[in-house]
C-alpha positions as CSV (number, residue, x, y, z in Angstrom):
1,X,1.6,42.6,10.9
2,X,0.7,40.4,13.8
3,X,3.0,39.1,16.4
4,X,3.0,35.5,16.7
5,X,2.5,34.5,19.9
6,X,3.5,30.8,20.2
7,X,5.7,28.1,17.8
8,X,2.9,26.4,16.8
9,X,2.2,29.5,14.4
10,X,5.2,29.7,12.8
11,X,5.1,28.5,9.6
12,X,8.3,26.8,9.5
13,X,7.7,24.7,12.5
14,X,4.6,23.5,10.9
15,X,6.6,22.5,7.9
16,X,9.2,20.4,10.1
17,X,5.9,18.8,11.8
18,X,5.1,17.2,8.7
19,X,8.6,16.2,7.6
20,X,9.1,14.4,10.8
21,X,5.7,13.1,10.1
22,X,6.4,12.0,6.7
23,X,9.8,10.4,7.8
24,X,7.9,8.4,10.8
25,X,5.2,7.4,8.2
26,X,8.0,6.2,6.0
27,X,9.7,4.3,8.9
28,X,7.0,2.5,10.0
29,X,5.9,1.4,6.4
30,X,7.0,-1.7,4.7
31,X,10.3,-0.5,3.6
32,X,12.2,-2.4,6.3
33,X,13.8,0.8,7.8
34,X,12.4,-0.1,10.9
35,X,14.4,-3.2,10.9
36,X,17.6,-1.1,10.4
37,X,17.2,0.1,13.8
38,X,20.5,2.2,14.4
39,X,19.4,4.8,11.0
40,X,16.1,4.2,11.9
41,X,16.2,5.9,15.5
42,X,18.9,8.6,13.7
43,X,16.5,9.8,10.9
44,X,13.6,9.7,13.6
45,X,15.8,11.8,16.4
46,X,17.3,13.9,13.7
47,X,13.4,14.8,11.6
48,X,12.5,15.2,15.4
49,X,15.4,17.8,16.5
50,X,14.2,20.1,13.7
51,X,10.9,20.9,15.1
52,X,11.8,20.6,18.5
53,X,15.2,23.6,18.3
54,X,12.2,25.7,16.3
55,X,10.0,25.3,19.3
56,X,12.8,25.8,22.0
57,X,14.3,28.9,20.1
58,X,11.4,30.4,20.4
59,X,10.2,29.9,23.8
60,X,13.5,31.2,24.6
61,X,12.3,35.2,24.3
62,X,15.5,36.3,22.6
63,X,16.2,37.0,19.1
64,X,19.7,36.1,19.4
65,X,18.9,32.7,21.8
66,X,16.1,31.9,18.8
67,X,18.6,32.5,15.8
68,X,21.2,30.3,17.2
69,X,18.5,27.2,17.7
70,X,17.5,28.0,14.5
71,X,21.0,27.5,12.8
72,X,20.7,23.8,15.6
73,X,17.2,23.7,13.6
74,X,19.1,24.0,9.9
75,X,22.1,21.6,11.2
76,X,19.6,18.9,11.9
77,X,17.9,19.2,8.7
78,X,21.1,18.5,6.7
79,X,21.5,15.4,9.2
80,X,17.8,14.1,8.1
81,X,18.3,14.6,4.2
82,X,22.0,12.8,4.7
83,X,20.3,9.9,6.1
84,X,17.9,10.3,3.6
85,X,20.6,9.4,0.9
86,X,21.4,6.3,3.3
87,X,18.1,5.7,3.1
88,X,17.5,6.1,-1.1
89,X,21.0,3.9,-1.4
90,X,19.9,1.4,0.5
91,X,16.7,0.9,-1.5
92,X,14.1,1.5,1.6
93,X,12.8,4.3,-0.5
94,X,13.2,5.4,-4.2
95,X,14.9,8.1,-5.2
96,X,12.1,9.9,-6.7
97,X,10.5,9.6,-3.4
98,X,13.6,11.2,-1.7
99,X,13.0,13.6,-4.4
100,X,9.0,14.4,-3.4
101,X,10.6,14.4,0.0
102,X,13.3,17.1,-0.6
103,X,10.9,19.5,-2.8
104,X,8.2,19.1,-0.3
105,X,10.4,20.0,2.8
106,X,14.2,20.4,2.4
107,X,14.5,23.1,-0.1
């Protein structure tokens, strides 16, 4: 088994790249998220925090150091898919695409 050398191959980093992705893209389509600025900079910061805590945990060196920003990592992702609910119940998105979201990267 190969030792991955750098964040950018793990695979769950990659899959928090495109949830961040995917919440930007939602953001900055015609929603109007983007003019609920307050939940739009948390979802944004919080879809953001995910990949960014994978990437720091593991430039860290240390198992242990990694886990913990892994468990930061796992916090922030219940933070996106609670805003996510704001999000659905405030009709920016529907909830079958809160669902596409959740299957796609939450679960």
């Amino acid at each position: 088994m190969a030792t991955i050398k750098q964040f950018e191959d793990l695979e769950i980093w990659k899959i928090a790249r495109t949830l961040c992705q995917d919440i930007f893209e939602i953001a900055n389509s015609n929603t109007g998220l983007k003019n609920d600025y307050k939940l739009y900079n948390q979802i944004n910061a919080s879809s953001g925090s995910i990949m960014d805590n994978i990437a720091e945990g593991f430039e860290r060196n240390g198992n242990r150091e990694f886990i913990q920003f892994l468990s930061i990592a796992k916090a922030s992702c219940g933070e996106t898919r609670s805003q996510l609910y704001r999000i659905v119940d405030r009709k920016y998105i529907t909830s079958e695409n809160f669902e596409q979201l959740k299957q796609k990267h939450l679960y």
